[in-house]
N, C-alpha and C positions, 0 to 999 in steps of 0.2 A: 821319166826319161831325163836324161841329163845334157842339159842345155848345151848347147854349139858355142863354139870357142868361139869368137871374134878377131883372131889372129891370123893374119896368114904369113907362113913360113918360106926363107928367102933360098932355103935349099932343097935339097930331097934327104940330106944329111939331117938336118934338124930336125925333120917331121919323124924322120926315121929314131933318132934320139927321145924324143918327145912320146912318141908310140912304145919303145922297149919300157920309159919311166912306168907308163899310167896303165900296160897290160900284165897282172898277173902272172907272176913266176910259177910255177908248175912246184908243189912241195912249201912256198911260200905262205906265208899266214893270210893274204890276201886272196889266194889259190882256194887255201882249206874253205874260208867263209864262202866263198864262192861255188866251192862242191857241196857245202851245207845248205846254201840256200838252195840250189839247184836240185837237191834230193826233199827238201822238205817243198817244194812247188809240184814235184813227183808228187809225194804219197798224197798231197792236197787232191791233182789231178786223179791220183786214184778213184778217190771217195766219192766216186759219182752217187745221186741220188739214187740209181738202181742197187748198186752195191751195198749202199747204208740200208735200204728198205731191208734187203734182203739177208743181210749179217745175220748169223743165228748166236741167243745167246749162249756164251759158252759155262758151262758147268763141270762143277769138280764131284763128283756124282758116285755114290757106293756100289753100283751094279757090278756083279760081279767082281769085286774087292773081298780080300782078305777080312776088312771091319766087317765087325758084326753088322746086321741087317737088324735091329732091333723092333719089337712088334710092339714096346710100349714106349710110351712120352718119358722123357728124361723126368730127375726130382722136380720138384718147384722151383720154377722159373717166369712165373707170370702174375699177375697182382700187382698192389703198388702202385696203380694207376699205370699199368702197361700200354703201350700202343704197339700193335702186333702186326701194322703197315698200313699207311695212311697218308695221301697225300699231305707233304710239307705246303703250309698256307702263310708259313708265319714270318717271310722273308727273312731278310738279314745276311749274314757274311757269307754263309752256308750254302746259299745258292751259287756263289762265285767262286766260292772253292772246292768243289765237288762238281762232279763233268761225268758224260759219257766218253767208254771208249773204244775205237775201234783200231780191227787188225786183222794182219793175215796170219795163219799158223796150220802146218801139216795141209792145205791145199784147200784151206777154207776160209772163207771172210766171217770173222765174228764177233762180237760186242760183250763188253764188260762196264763197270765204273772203276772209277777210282777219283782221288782228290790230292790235293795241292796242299805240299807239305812242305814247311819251312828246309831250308839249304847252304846257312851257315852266311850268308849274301855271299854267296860266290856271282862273280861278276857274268854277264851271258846266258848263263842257262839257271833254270827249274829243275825241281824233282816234282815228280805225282807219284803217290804210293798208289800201288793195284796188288791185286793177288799175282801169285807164281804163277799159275792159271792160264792167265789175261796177259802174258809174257813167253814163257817158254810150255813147249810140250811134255810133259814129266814125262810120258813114256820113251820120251828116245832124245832128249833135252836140244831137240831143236829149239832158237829161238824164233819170236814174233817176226815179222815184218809188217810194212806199214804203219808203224804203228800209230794212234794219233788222237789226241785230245779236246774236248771241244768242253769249255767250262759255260756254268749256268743254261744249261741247254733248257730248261725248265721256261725261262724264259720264253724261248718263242718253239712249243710244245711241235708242231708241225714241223720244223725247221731242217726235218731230212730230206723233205723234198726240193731243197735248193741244197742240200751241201750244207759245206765250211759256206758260202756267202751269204747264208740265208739265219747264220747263227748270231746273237747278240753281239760276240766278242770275236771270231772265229777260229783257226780251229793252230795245234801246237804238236807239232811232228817228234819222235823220240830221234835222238841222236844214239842214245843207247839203254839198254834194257840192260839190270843187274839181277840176278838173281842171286841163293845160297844153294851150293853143292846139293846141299838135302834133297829140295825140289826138284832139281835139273835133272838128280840121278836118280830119283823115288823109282821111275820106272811102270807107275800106275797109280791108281786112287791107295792108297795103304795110309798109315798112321804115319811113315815118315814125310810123304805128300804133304799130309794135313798138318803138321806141328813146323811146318817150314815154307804154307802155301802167302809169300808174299814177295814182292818187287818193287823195284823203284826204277820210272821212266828220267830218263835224263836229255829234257825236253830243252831246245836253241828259242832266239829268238821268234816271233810267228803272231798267229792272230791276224785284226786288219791293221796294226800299225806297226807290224814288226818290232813289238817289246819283248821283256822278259813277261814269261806268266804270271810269275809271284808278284807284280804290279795287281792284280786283283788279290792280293792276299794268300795268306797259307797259314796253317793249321800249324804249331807244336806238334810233337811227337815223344811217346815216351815208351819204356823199354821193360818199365816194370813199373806197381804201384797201385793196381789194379789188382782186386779180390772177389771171391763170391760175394754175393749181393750186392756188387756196387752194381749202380743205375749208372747204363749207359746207353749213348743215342746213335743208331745206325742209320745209315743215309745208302741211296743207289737210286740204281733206274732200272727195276725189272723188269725184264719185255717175253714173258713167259707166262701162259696158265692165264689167268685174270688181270695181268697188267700187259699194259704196248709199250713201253718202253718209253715214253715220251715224260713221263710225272715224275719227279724226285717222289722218292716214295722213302720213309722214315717208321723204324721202330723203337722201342724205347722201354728199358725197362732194366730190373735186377739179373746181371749175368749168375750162369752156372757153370761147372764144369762136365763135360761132356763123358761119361759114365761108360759109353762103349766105345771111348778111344782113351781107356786110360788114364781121364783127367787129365788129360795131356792139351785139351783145349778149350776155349770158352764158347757156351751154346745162350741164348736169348732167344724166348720164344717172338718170334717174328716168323709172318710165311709170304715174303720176298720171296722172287723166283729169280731163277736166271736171268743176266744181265747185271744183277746185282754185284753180283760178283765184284770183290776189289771195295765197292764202296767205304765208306770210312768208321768204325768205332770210336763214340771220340766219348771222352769223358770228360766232365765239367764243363761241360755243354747248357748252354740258356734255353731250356728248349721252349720260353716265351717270347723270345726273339729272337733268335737262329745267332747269336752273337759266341765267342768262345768258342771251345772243345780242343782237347789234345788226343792224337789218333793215338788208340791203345788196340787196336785191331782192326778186324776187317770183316767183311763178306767173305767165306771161303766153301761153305760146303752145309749140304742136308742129307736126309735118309728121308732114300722115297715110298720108305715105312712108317716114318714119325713126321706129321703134316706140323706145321706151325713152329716148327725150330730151325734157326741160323745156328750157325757154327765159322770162329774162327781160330787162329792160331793165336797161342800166349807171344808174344812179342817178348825177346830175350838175348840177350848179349851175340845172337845169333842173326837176331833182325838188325842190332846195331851196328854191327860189321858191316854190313849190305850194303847200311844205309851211308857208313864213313865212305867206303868203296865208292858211291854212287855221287859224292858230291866233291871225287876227283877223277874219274872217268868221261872218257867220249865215245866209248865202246865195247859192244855187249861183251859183259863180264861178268862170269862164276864166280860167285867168292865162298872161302872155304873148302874142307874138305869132307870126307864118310863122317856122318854121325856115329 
């Protein structure tokens, strides 16, 4: 609260002068931070603990889609000393920049990941990369509401039962959600869904000390450069099937290209469930101290025919666009246009 002046004023002129200086012009940039914090204290108040408990996680799912429904396991994709989802033990950067996240979308409350990806220092705000997903509705490109970040949740595993106050760091509201054309207008689960399933939150100040996020750090990001067989390490927090949502859970191992969508995206046997969704692909990655990695994709999608494979999108002059868009906007924005 902000301390009591120790002045007293010899008119009603004065005080009246004194008042117009120090409140907020309406359209003013002291106005806008003011409607920002005001809306990011909202979606905070949203996030009751009954809400969190009860978010379902959200999946990008082949039922009923045009893609094939495949009855057998993609080529070789495991070996190599794979980890196919296993609680992350091994601390480091990793857990600070990878979060749970939650929202509202089409008239439901629901949970995804995502992580904290470098944003040029643009002064004020963050980006978090997530999937398309975990942002807009592809069948009729409503966007997210609520949307809201909570990093290293891992840390204190229970922690939805208090909320944002009960988290390490607390929690980081989006100001605006960007997606690519592809997504927003896919229209359902199909191949142009999946080869465009990604977003970037463009999150204000927040947490308990109202900083920027990337004060805990962020990931590089890259656009190409990645090949079959490279070894790369995925992160989330599945809350579906055998996992609750509460454990950074990680796989790891030589990517492949996804064989019933065309090669058109990358698969890593991992059997992550939903909630995963959005978490981070990152390569060159230490995975003996959670130190490094540049995000080269994501969590996007399975066949609920082929048990043990992730799948996400190739990141491509397509994601870079999004992401140029995303670290000069404040508001939800399409970028692009028809594939």
């Amino acid at each position: 609260m902000r301390p009591r002046a120790h002045i007293t004023f010899a008119s009603g002129l004065a005080f009246l002068l004194v008042s117009l200086v120090a409140t907020p012009v309406a359209g003013s940039p002291g106005a806008a931070a003011a409607a920002a914090r005001a809306e990011h204290e909202r979606i905070v108040a949203y996030w009751t603990p009954e809400r969190m408990a009860s978010a379902v996680p959200r999946d990008l799912s082949p039922a009923g889609s045009p893609l094939l429904s495949p009855r057998a396991k993609p080529g070789s994709g495991g070996g190599g000393g794979g980890v196919t989802g296993a609680s992350w033990t091994k601390g480091g950067a990793v857990l600070l920049k990878t979060g749970k996240v939650y929202f509202t979308l089409s008239g439901g409350n629901w949970q995804c990941s995502g992580s904290i990806v470098t944003d040029g220092g643009r002064s004020g705000y963050s980006l978090v990369l997530t999937a398309g997903h975990c942002a807009v509705d592809e069948t009729n490109g409503n966007f997210a509401t609520n949307w809201l970040f909570m990093p290293d949740w891992d840390a204190s595993p229970a922690s939805w039962s208090t909320a944002c106050g009960g988290t390490l760091y607390g929690c980081w509201t989006a100001r605006a959600l960007v997606v690519h054309y592809g997504f927003a207008h896919a229209g359902g689960f199909n191949q142009q869904a999946t080869t465009h399933d990604w977003a970037f939150a463009v999150v204000g100040p927040g947490g308990k000390s109202s900083t920027q996020l990337d004060v805990l750090g962020s990931f590089g990001i890259q656009f190409s450069g990645v090949s079959s067989g490279n070894r790369l390490a995925s992160f989330g927090y599945p809350a579906a099937g055998r996992y609750d949502g509460n454990d950074l859970t990680y796989c790891a191992g030589p990517i492949i290209q996804d064989q019933y969508n065309g090669n058109k995206t990358w698969g890593m046997a991992c059997d992550m469930t939903g909630g995963s969704s959005g978490g981070p692909w990152l390569a060159a990655f230490n995975e003996a101290d959670g130190s490094g990695g540049t995000a080269s994709s994501l969590n996007s999608y399975g066949y609920r025919s082929v048990k043990g494979y992730m799948f996400g999108p190739k990141f491509n002059s397509n994601t870079q666009a999004t992401y140029n868009t995303a670290k000069t906007v404040t508001s939800n924005t399409v970028v692009g246009t028809a594939p």
